[in-house]
C-alpha positions in Angstrom: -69.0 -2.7 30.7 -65.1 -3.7 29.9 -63.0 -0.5 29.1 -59.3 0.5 29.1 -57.5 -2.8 28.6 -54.1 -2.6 28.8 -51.4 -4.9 27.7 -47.9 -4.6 29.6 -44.9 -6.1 29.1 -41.7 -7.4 31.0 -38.9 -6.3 29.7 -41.4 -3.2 28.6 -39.8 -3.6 25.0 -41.4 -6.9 24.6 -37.9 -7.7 23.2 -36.1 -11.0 25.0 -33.2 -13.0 23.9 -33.8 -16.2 22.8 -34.5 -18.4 26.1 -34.9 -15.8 28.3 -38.3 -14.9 29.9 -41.3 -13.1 29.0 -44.3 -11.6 30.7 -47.1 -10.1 29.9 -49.8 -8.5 31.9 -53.5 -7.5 31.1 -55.7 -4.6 33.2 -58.6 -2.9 32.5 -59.2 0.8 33.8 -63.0 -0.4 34.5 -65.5 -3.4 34.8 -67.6 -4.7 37.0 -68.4 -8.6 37.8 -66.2 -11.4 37.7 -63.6 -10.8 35.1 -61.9 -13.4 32.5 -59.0 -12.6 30.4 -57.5 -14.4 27.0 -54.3 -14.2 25.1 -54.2 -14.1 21.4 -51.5 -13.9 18.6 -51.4 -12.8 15.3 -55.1 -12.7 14.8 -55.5 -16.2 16.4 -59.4 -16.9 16.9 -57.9 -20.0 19.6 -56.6 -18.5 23.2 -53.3 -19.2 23.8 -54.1 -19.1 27.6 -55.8 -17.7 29.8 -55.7 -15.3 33.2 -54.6 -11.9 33.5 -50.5 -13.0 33.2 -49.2 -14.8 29.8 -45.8 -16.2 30.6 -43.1 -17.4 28.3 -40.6 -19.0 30.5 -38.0 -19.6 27.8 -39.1 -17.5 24.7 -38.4 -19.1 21.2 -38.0 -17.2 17.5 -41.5 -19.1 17.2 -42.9 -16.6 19.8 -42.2 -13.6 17.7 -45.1 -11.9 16.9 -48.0 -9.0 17.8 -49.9 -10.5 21.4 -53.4 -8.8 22.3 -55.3 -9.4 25.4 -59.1 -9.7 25.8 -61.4 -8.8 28.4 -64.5 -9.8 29.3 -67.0 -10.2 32.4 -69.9 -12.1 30.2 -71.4 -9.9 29.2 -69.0 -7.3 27.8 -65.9 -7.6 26.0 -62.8 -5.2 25.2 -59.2 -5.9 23.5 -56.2 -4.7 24.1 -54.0 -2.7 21.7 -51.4 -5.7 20.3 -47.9 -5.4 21.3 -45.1 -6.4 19.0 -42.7 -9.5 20.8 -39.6 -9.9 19.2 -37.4 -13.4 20.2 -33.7 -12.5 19.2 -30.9 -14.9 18.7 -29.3 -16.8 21.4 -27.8 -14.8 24.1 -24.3 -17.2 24.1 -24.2 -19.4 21.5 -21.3 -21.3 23.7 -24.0 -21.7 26.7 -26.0 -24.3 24.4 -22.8 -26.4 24.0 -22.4 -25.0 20.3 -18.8 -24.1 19.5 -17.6 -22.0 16.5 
């Protein structure tokens, strides 16, 4: 069976500024046979991807939100714990050609 999934995050805090980037990594501490792995937010029954890496290469406010893995090798299936992703404002406003 599936046990220990684990959900990491780069930068650990799960907190980026807007258009930076975001990774997120799922193990499991056992599990035997082929394993698959699927990304979820906020309770979403649809994957948002799949593999054991989901990356955001320029993270929007829209990405906010608590991200869970899910593990399975067809026959078992464990989640991780959800980890809170917050998407702050824009780093420089003046690097998006807004001025004040």
């Amino acid at each position: 069976p599936v046990s220990g999934v684990s959900l990491a995050a780069e930068p650990p805090t799960g907190q980026v500024a807007e258009g930076d980037r975001l990774v997120l990594l799922c193990s499991v501490a056992t599990g035997t046979g082929p394993l698959s792995f699927s990304w979820h937010r906020q309770g979403s029954a649809t994957p948002l991807a799949t593999g054991p890496r989901y990356e955001l290469l320029a993270a929007q406010q829209r990405d906010s939100g608590r991200y869970h893995c899910r593990a399975t090798n067809g026959g078992t299936a464990a989640n991780s714990s959800s980890l809170g992703v917050s998407v702050l404002g824009e780093r420089d406003p003046g690097v998006a050609g807004v001025t004040p």
